[in-house]
C-alpha positions, 0 to 999 in steps of 0.5 A: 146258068141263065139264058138272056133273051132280048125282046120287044113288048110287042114279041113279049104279047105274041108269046103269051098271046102263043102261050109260051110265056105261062104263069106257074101255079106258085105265083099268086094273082095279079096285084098291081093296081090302075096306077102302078100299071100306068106309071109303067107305061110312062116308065116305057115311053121314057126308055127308062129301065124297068128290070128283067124277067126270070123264068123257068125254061120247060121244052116240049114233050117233058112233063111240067114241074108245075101246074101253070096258067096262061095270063089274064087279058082282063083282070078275071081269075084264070085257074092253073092246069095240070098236063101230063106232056108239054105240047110246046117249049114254054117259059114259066114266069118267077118273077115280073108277072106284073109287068108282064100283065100290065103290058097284056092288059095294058096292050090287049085287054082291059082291067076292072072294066075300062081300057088303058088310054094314052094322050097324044097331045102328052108333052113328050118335051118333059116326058110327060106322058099321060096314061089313064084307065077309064071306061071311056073317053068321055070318062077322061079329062078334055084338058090338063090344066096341072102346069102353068097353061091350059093343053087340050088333050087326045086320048085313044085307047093303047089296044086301038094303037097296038092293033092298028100299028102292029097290022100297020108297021108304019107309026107315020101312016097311023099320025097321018090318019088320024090327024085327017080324021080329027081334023087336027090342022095347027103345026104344034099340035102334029108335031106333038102327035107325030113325036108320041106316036114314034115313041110309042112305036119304037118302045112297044115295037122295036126297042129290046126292052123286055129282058127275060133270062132262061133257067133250065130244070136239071130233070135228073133231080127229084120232082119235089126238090125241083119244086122247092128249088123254084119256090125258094128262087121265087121267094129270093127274087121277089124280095126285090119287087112287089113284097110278098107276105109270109102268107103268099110265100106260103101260099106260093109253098104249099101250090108247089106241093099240091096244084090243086091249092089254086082252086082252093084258095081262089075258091074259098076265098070268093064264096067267103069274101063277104066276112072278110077273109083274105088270103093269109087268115084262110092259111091261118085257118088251116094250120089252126084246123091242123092244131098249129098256131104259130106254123113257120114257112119253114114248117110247112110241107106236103101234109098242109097242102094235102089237108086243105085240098082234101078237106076244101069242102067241109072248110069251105062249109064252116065258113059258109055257116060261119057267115050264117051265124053271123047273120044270125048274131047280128055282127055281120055289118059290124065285120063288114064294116069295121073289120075286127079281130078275125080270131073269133071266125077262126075258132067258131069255124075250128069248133064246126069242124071238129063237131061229129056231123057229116059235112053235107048235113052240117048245113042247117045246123044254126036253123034253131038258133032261135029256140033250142040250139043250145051251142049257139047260145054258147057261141053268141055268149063267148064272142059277144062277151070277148068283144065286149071286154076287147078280148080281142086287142092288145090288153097287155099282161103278155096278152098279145091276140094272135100270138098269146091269144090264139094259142091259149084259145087253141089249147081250150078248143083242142080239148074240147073237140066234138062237144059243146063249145066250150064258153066258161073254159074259155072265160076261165082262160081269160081270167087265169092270163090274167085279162080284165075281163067280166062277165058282169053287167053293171054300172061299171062294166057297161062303161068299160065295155067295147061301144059299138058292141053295146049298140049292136046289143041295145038295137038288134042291128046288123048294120054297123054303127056309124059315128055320126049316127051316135047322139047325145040323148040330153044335148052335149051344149046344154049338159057342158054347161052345168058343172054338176053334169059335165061327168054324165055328158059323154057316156054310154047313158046319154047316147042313142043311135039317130040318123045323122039328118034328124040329129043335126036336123030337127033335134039339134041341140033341143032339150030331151022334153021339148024333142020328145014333146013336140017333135016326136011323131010316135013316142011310145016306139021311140021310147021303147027303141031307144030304152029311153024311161017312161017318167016325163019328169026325168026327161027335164034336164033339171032331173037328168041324174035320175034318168041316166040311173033309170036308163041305166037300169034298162039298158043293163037288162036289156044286155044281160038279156041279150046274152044269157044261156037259158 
């Protein structure tokens, strides 16, 4: 049975400032943004209900059920820590972290740089209260011009407010300073004022706002049982508020099982935020590691929990070189910018894994990539190939990528543990489903083949491509309006990568030889850039069929090149 215990914001800060109120280790981070914390401020002033707060209750001098942390005051991980005797009565929060913390921060600190500031001269008449984050005053609009009339605003910080009126007691005393500080002399303007600081007083200050019902642990039961117990009351109460994902469920499980899961995922994920990795595909990554493609919250237990805590330095190494590899392939911009499919970082990080090198020397195990390391020659072919027929996409036939797709490659990959990676098995996987998929380049392939990809291939760049860099090589007005061309106007022949400046600049709708001729500053490197044929005679549109065949010719080398296996 639960305890309710009344209080104001104001005793809520000096409880987590005390530490008594602490987050569990099963609660994931701070997930509220600028905004929702400032419609809660609002939400405040007009002593409008904003929910009740569950927590466990531990007293002093008992072990903790869980590893736990205090709150962040400014947005900034702070890691969980394990002890082994309570020093004081504290309160786990289940569920209204996020109220909580956007009141702390709100209140007390700052978040993404900037504080929370509070208007003053707010129509409080509409209760129209106005709360922003910014870096600074000068950073906040001099006047709100939202409804029929032009208001002048006064923004102070909300921590100048709650430090000067917690040390103060007396909202009177603070209007009455700073209306002689700013030199605020017209009656409606006090007023206003006058009424807003009130409000602000009352509602941090006096009114019972802050509802926080008491749970007690029946300690006689089995610590991991109790543990389980909480992460399924957590997962129930917050169905009700911020949703959590099955992957923070989860997450939420397997901290119950092993503190030390904090580390790993805070950990993880920062060192490898750089392609991409979340939260839910790092989990994902470990059931796959564990030869688990289709885990259920169910499913998991202590042993997921175990595996990732002991095993957080070689994971951890596998993406690192996974991001190497990356770079190395030239796709690094291309995830960065374009977030694709995951699945392939998932089964090249699966393949390092299992490979019979010890995790320290793991490291350089791409630093001959250039010349004679074979298995990444067969790692660059498999992806670059899948991502070229979209392998990775939903393609029908029952083939559905992280469900049909994950487990198949799973299969292939489990068998092969420790050897080369193993491309043509998985090609053969593709075919036997059956996808449409070709290892052919042809004239036929190359127009079915993914567009970034083949720009990636012709160019040799990381960067990933931008649509407004994509140009028509024989100007779209000109080829339109033929009626012999209109087939070879949008197509993979026809198309270079030129900045967007030059494209609507100088090249603007100019014939391929009036550009090349009179515009070009180095041709020989533009031709050679952009694989464009050395026979000026095909530049002119009247011969524009015999170019798109012998570019054709070129880029089909050049891609064939690009990913054969010496």
């Amino acid at each position: 049975m639960a305890n309710w215990d009344p209080i104001t914001v104001r005793e809520a800060i000096a409880r987590i400032r005390d530490d008594a109120i602490v987050l569990p280790v099963i609660q994931r981070r701070l997930v509220w943004d600028e905004d929702k914390m400032e419609l809660l401020f609002d939400t405040l002033l007009r002593s409008n209900s904003f929910g009740g707060i569950m927590s466990i209750e531990e007293e002093k001098d008992n072990r903790p059920i869980f590893a736990f942390r205090k709150f962040t005051v400014d947005g900034t991980i702070v890691q969980s820590q394990e002890e082994e005797v309570l020093p004081k009565t504290h309160n786990l929060i289940i569920d209204g972290q996020q109220r909580l913390q956007s009141f702390y921060i709100g209140l007390c600190g700052s978040i993404n740089g900037k504080q929370l500031y509070f208007d003053l001269f707010s129509d409080y008449q509409e209760s129209d209260f106005n709360f922003r984050f910014a870096s600074s005053v000068a950073d906040l609009p001099a006047t709100d011009d939202d409804k029929d009339h032009i208001k002048e605003c006064l923004w102070l910080s909300t921590n100048y407010l709650y430090t000067k009126l917690d040390a103060l007691n007396d909202d009177d005393q603070l209007s009455d300073y700073i209306t002689n500080e700013r030199s605020i002399i017209e009656p409606e303007r006090i007023k206003t004022l006058r009424k807003n600081m009130r409000l602000f007083y009352n509602n941090v200050f006096n009114q019972k706002h802050v509802g926080i019902a008491r749970v007690t642990v029946n300690r006689l039961d089995d610590v991991v049982k109790s543990r389980q117990k909480i992460v399924e009351l957590f997962r129930r109460l917050n169905d009700g508020g911020t949703k959590l994902s099955a992957f923070d469920l989860a997450a939420s499980k397997m901290k119950g099982f092993d503190w030390k899961m904090e580390s790993f995922l805070d950990d993880v994920l920062h060192r490898n935020a750089e392609i991409g990795l979340s939260q839910d595909n790092l989990l994902k990554l470990v059931f796959l590691l564990r030869n688990n493609s289709k885990k259920e919250m169910m499913d998991i237990d202590e042993t997921d929990a175990a595996f990732a805590v002991a095993n957080k330095e070689r994971i951890d190494m596998c993406l690192s070189l996974t991001l190497k590899f990356l770079k190395m392939a030239n796709l690094l911009g291309y995830y960065a910018e374009k977030r694709p499919s995951f699945i392939p970082i998932f089964f090249i990080c699966y393949h390092l894994y299992y490979l019979q090198i010890e995790t320290a020397k793991l490291d350089g195990y791409f630093d001959n990539f250039d010349t004679s390391n074979n298995d990444y020659k067969h790692i660059y072919r498999w992806i670059i190939l899948s991502l070229l027929n979209g392998v990775f996409k939903s393609r029908g036939a029952g083939w559905i990528p992280y469900k049909t797709g994950i487990r198949k490659i799973l299969i292939v990959m489990r068998s092969n543990q420790g050897r080369l990676f193993p491309c043509a098995e998985l090609f053969a996987t593709y075919r036997a489903h059956p996808l449409v998929f070709t290892e052919d380049v042809n004239e036929s392939s190359i127009h079915q083949f993914d567009r970034d990809i083949i720009f990636n291939l012709l160019y040799n760049s990381s960067d990933a491509v931008r649509e407004q860099d994509i140009d028509h090589i024989q100007p779209y007005t000109l080829l339109s309006q033929i009626q012999d061309y209109q087939n070879i106007t949008n197509i993979i022949e026809n198309y270079q990568l030129l900045d967007s400046g030059t494209n609507r600049g100088a090249k603007r709708a100019k014939p391929l030889n009036e550009w090349i001729l009179n515009d070009v500053q180095n041709k020989q490197l533009y031709l050679a850039r952009h694989f464009i044929p050395r026979n000026e005679e095909v530049w002119k549109i009247e011969n524009y069929k015999k170019f798109i065949s012998d570019r054709r010719d070129l880029l089909i080398s050049k891609i064939k090149t690009s990913i054969e296996i010496a």
